[in-house]
NULOMI-79013 format. One record per residue (C-alpha): y negated, x negated, z; residue in three letters. Coordinates in steps of 0.2 Angstrom, whole numbers, plus 5000, padded with zeros to 4 digits. Example, Ala and Ser with C-alpha at 12.3 -4.5 7.8 and 13.67 -1.06 7.14 Angstrom:
502249385039ALA500549325036SER
//
This chain:
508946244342UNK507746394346UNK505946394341UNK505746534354UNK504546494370UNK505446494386UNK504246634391UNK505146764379UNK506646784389UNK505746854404UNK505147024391UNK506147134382UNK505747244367UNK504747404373UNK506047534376UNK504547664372UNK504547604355UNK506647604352UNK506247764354UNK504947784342UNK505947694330UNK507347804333UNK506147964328UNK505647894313UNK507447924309UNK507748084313UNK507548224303UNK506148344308UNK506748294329UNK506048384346UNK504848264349UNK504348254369UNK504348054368UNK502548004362UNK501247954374UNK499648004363UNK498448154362UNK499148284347UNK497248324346UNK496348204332UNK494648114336UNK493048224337UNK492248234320UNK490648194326UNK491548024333UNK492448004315UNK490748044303UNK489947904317UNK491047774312UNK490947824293UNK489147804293UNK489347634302UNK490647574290UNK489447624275UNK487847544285UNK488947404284UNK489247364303UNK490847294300UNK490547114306UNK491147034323UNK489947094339UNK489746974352UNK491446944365UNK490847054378UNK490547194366UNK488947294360UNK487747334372UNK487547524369UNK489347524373UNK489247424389UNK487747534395UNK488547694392UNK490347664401UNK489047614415UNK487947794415UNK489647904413UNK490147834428UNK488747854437UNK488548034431UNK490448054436UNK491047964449UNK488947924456UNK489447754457UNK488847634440UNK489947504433UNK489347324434UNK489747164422UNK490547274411UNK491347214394UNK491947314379UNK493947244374UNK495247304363UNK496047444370UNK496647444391UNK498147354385UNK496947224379UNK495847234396UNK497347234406UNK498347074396UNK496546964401UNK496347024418UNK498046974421UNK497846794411UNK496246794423UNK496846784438UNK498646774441UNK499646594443UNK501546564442UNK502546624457UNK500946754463UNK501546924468UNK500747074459UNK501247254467UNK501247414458UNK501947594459UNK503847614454UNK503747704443UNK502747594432UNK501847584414UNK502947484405UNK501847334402UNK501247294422UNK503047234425UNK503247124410UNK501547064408UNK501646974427UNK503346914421UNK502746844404UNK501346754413UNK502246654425UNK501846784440UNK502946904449UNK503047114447UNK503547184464UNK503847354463UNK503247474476UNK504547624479UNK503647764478UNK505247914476UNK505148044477UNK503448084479UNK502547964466UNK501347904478UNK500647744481UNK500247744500UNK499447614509UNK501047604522UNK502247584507UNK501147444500UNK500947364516UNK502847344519UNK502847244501UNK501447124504UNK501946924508UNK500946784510UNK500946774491UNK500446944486UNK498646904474UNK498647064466UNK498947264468UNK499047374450UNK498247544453UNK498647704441UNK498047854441UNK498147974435UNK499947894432UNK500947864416UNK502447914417UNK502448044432UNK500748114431UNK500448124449UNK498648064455UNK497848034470UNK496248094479UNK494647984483UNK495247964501UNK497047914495UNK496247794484UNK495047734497UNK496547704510UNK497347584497UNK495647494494UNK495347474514UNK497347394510UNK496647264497UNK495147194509UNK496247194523UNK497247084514UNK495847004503UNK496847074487UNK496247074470UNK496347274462UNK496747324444UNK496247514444UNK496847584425UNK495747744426UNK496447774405UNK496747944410UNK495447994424UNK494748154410UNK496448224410UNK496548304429UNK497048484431UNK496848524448UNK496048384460UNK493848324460UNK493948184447UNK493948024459UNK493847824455UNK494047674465UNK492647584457UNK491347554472UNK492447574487UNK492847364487UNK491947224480UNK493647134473UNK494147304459UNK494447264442UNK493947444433UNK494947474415UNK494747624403UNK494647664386UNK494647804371UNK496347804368UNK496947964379UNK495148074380UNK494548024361UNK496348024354UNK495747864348UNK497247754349UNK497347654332UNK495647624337UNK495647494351UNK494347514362UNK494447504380UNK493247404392UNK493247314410UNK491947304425UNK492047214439UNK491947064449UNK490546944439UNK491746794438UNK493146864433UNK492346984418UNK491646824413UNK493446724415UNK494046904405UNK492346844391UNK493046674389UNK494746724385UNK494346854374UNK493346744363UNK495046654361UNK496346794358UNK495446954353UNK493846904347UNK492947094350UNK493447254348UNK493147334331UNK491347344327UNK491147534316UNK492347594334UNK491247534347UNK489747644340UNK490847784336UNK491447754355UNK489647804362UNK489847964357UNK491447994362UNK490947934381UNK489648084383UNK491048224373UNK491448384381UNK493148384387UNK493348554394UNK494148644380UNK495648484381UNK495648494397UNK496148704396UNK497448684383UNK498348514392UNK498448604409UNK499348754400UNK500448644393UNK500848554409UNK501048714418UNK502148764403UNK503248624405UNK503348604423UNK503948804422UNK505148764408UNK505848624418UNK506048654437UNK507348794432UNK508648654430UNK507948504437UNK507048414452UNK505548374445UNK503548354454UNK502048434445UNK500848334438UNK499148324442UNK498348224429UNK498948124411UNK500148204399UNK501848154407UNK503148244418UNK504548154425UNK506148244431UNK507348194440UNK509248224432UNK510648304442UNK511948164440UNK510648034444UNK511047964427UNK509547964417UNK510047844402UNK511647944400UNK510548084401UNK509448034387UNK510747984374UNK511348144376UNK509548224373UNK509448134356UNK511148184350UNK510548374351UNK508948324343UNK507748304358UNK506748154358UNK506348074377UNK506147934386UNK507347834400UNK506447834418UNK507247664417UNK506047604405UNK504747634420UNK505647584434UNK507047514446UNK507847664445UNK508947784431UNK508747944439UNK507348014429UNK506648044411UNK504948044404UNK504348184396UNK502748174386UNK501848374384UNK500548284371UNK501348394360UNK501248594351UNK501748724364UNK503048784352UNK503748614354UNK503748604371UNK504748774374UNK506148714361UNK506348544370UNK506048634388UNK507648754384UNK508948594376UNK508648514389UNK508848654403UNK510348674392UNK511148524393UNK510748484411UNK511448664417UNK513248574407UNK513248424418UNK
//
């Protein structure tokens, strides 16, 4: 007899973290696999939450989060984007936002479309909640356009997952490629996730968010990507008032609230400079998109910290065992997708480090 729920066989273990298990192994590895800033959180942010922790804010806040929090996500996307957030709550992490909107609004047997390739958690998310992932091809350009999404849609399609920048190919897409999907969404009265984690890290493009351009947009971002803030969990939501407050209900019963001392600290984070971040993370991107498309088929990445090349035999799991026999540390495009052609690469990492793992990998894909 099992004791497992029924819903445990529609997830698997997170190949991301094999991976990460698998580096904790090696000795001193090439290490291109982690999807986390190698910058620490500002030190005005870190004394913030000291002096919070010693004032002793360490209590629960209410569900929906402090209001100074909820107000400032608001303002910086008003200076940004010129278009304020509305019913927004504070939750723990994007991962967190994302698991209630999700719980929110999708039943069993409703379709939700996203890009292939994917973040890891969209696919099995929908699965885990009764719903159903349908995965958008978007090879071999990355890009979610309104014609590939209309193919997909059926009378049951609820829901369309919108990233980007995107984990794991780091291609974006510009306020009227964004706007196109949304006029896609109303046409077909769809619901919108938009997870805007890593709008700050854009190289070339104007920033751009679909928040304002269709009444039905669920907004998710967080502190884990531009405040390195990852062990920290803060993320919050806007959107449609009956589904942020659905989002507040369930909260109360899963997460509680985010963590107090962080939410304060998180203020400060949302009005940071990020200009000297943004210098040093577009050098590394042009340093690995240099080191790479010597050897392999790969698009440049506008925005986030990930590359995604494409290997010459199309066999991308192969491909990464071999990586980590020579010591290189990556992840399978499988993990992302419906496909094995590709690998992800995270540049979130010390030039030096980026150069080494740039040549193995040339190396080894030059042998096959």
């Amino acid at each position: 007899m099992s004791f497992l729920a029924d819903r445990m066989s529609k997830i698997d273990a997170s190949g991301i973290r094999k991976v990460f298990a698998l580096a904790a192994q090696m000795k001193n590895p090439i290490n291109l696999s982690i999807g986390q800033p190698d910058y620490d959180v500002d030190e005005i942010c870190k004394d913030e939450a000291v002096r919070q922790i010693r004032a002793g804010f360490n209590s629960y806040t209410q569900t929906w989060g402090i209001q100074e929090l909820r107000d400032a996500a608001s303002e910086y996307y008003e200076t940004k984007f010129g278009v304020p957030l509305h019913n927004v709550m504070v939750t723990s992490g994007v991962s967190g936002g994302l698991f209630l909107a999700l719980m929110a609004s999708i039943n069993p047997g409703d379709e939700v479309l996203c890009a292939d390739p994917y973040f890891v958690m969209y696919k099995h998310l929908v699965n885990l909640l009764g719903g159903i992932s349908v995965p958008v091809d978007t090879y071999p350009d990355f890009k979610l356009t309104p014609e590939r999404v209309e193919r997909a849609i059926t009378p049951r399609t609820k829901l369309l997952l919108v990233n980007s920048p995107s984990n794991p190919t780091g291609v974006c897409m510009d306020k009227t490629e964004l706007a196109a999907l949304a006029e896609v969404a109303r046409k077909h009265k769809l619901l919108v996730i938009t997870d805007e984690i890593y709008e700050s890290l854009l190289y070339d493009d104007v920033p751009a968010s679909m928040v304002g351009m269709y009444e039905n947009i669920i907004c998710l971002n967080g502190f884990s990507k531009n405040a390195a803030m990852t062990g920290w969990r803060v993320g919050y939501a806007a959107g449609p008032e009956d589904v942020i407050q659905s989002m507040n209900t369930l909260q109360q019963y899963t997460f509680v609230c985010a963590p107090s001392f962080a939410q304060k600290a998180a203020v400060l984070a949302l009005k940071a400079d990020m200009t000297e971040k943004l210098v040093a993370y577009r050098k590394k991107r042009d340093l690995v998109y240099e080191g790479l498309s010597k050897a392999f088929n790969v698009t440049k990445p506008g925005g986030a910290f990930y590359i995604f090349p494409e290997v010459p035999d199309g066999d991308g799991d192969a491909f990464v065992r071999l990586a980590i026999e020579n010591n290189v540390l990556i992840i399978p495009g499988s993990v992302f997708s419906e496909r094995k052609s590709n690998f992800r690469i995270s540049f979130a990492a010390p030039d030096h480090t980026i150069r080494q793992g740039c040549e193995v990998l040339c190396r080894l894909a030059e042998k096959r």
